[in-house]
N, C-alpha and C positions, 0 to 999 in steps of 0.2 A: 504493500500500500504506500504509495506519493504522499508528501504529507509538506505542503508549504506555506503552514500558517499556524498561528498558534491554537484554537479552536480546531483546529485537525489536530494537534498535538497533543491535546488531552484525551483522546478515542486512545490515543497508543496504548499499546500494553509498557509497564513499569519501564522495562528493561531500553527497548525503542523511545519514548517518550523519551528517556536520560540521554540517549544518543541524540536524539533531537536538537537535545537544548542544549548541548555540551557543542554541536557546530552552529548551532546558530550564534551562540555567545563568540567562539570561533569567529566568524564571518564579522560582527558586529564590532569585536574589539579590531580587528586589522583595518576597519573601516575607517575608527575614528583613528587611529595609528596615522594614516595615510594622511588625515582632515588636518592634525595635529603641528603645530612644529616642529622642526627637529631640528640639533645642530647643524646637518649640515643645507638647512635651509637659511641659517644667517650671514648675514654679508655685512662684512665694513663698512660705514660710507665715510667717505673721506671729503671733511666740511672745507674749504677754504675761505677762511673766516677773516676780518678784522677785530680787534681787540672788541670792539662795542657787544658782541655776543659771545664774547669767550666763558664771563660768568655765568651767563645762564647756561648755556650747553653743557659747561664743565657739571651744573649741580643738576641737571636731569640728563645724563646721560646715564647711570643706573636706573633709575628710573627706566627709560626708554630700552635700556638692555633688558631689561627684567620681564615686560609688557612686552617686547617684540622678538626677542632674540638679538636682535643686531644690534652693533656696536659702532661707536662714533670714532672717525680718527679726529681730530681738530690741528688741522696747520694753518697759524698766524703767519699775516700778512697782514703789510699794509692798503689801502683802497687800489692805490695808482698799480701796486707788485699784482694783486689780484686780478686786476683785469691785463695785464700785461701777462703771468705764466697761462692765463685761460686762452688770450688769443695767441700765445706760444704754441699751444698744444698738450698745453701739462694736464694728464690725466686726473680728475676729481670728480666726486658726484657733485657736488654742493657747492656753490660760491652764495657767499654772505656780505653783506656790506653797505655802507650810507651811499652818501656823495654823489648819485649817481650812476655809478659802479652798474650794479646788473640791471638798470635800465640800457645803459653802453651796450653790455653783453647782450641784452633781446635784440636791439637796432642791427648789432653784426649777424645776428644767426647762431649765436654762441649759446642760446638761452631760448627754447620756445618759450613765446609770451603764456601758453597754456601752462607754462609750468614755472610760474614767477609767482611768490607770498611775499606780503609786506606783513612783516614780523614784528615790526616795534616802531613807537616813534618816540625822540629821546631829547634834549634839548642839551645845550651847554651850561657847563658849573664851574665854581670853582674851589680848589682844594687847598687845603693846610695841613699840617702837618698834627698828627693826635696830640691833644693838650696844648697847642701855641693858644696863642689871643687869636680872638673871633673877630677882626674888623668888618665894619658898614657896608654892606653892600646891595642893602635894601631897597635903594634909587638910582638912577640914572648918576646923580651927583657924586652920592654916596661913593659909587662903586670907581668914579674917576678919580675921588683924592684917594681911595682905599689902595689903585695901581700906581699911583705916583708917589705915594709914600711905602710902598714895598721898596725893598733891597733888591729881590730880583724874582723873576717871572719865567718859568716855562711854559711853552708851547710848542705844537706840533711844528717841524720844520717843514713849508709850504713844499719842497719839492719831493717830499711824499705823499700831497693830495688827499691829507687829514684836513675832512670838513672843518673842523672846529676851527682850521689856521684860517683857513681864507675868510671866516666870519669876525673871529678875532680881531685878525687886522683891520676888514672894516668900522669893525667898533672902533678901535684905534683911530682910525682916521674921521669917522665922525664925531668923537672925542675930542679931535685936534691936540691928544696928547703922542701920536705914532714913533716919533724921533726920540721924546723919551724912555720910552715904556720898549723898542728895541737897544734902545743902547745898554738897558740891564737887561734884557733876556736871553735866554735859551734857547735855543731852536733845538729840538729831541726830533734826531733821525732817525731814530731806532723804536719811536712809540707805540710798534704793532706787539715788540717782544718787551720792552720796557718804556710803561706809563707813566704820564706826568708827573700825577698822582703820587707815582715810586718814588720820582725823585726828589719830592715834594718832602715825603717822607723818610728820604735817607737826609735831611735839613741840605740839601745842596741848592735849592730855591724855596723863597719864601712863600709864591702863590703857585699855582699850577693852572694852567685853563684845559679844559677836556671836558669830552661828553660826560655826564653825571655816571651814566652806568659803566664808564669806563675808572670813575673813582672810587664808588661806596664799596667795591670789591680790595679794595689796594691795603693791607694791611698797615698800620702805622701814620695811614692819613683817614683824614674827614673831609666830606664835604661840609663846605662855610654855606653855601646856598648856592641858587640858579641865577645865569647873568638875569639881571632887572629886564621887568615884561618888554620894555619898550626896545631893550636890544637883544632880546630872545628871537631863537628862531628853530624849531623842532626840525631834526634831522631824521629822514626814512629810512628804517631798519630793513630792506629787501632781502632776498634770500631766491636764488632760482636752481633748477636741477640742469647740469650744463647738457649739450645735446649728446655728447661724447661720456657719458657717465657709464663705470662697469658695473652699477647698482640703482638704475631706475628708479624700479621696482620698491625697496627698498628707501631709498629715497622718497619717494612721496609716502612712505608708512611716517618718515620724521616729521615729514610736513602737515601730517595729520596729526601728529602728537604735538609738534609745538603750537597749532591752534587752540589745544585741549586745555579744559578750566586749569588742571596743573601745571601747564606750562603757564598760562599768564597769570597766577598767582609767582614764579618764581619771576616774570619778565617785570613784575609792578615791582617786588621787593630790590631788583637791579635799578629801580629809579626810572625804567620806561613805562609806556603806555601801550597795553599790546594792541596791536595793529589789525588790519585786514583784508583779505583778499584784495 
């Protein structure tokens, strides 16, 4: 007797019945086996990031291993290095970045527009060092004696195409303080791998200007506040999957994870505003 359901399965006799149900469990467990993940279903994806999302990635990417299997590589770059190894040819799933940056990459072909998230948006701040004085920077006013009475000032060096310099400077120069406020500063060439913020905090400068979420992460500094409303200006956190990615697939499971209530709970505590398609 044929027997391919459960209600036929109870007519069996004891002995047939157990056989029954001992393959059918058979069948049903290699089913979900298959449905299931398995190690060697996970892939790397390798982010090519600028510093502005390196704190959040870094604190949910267990998270994301845990929930998907796969795993984040995170290589720092700065915005201008980013879109330069992407139109080189450098292999990555992921490019991240303000300024611009992976709207560039869609315009070339580098980036289907179908596959481009705006991930954050994030404005400029400025840092101290943990425990110095707090000075004024609550006004427009405020925050011009606050830079002309500092010792000295880092910022991002412009010919690495850190949003924060080219804003900067304008402030600078609608301030009509510019020639001051460069003859003590910093220009930090190296701000993708080491932040204003750091060196804010090793006392080698007394202010630091940079994105906010590229400060509150920086051990040994604080942020003092965000430049005053009226010389604010919110920088777009992008994020695209390149067209050349060995982990597609995989890639858009991130992209669905960092819209997730968890990810912008971790993106608001980094001092951004998470963003949207």
């Amino acid at each position: 007797m044929l027997c391919n359901s459960e209600e036929c399965a109870v007519k069996l006799p004891g002995r047939r019945r157990l056989l029954y149900l001992s393959r059918r469990a058979v069948t049903i467990g290699f089913a979900i086996a298959l449905a299931a993940p398995t190690a060697s279903d996970a892939a790397e994806i390798k982010v090519l990031t600028s510093r502005a999302m390196n704190h959040v990635l870094t604190e949910l990417a267990g998270e994301f291993q845990r929930t998907s299997e796969h795993k984040i590589a995170i290589i720092l770059a700065p915005p201008a290095e980013i879109r330069r190894r992407i139109v080189n040819g450098e292999i990555v799933d992921v490019a991240m970045s303000g300024g611009g940056i992976i709207e560039d990459l869609v315009q070339q072909g580098r980036i289907a527009p179908s596959d481009r998230l705006i991930l954050a948006r994030v404005g400029r701040g400025v840092a101290v060092r943990a425990g110095a004085a707090k000075p004024d920077i609550s006004s427009v006013e405020a925050f011009r004696r606050t830079l002309l009475a500092a010792k000295s000032i880092v910022y991002t060096d412009p010919a690495v195409l850190g949003p924060s310099t080219f804003h900067f400077e304008k402030v600078l120069d609608r301030l009509g303080i510019a020639k001051e406020i460069k003859a003590k500063s910093i220009l930090n060439a190296r701000a993708a791998t080491t932040p204003n913020a750091e060196i804010v905090a090793r006392g080698e400068a007394e202010l630091g200007i940079q994105l906010i979420s590229e400060i509150v992460s920086v051990p040994g500094a604080e942020l003092l506040g965000p430049l005053p409303g009226e010389l604010q200006v919110m920088n777009v956190i992008s994020a695209g999957i390149v067209t050349t990615a060995s982990e597609p697939d995989a890639a858009r499971v991130l992209f669905k994870f960092l819209t997730s209530p968890a990810a912008a709970a971790v993106i608001k505590a980094a001092g951004m505003e998470p963003g949207g398609s």
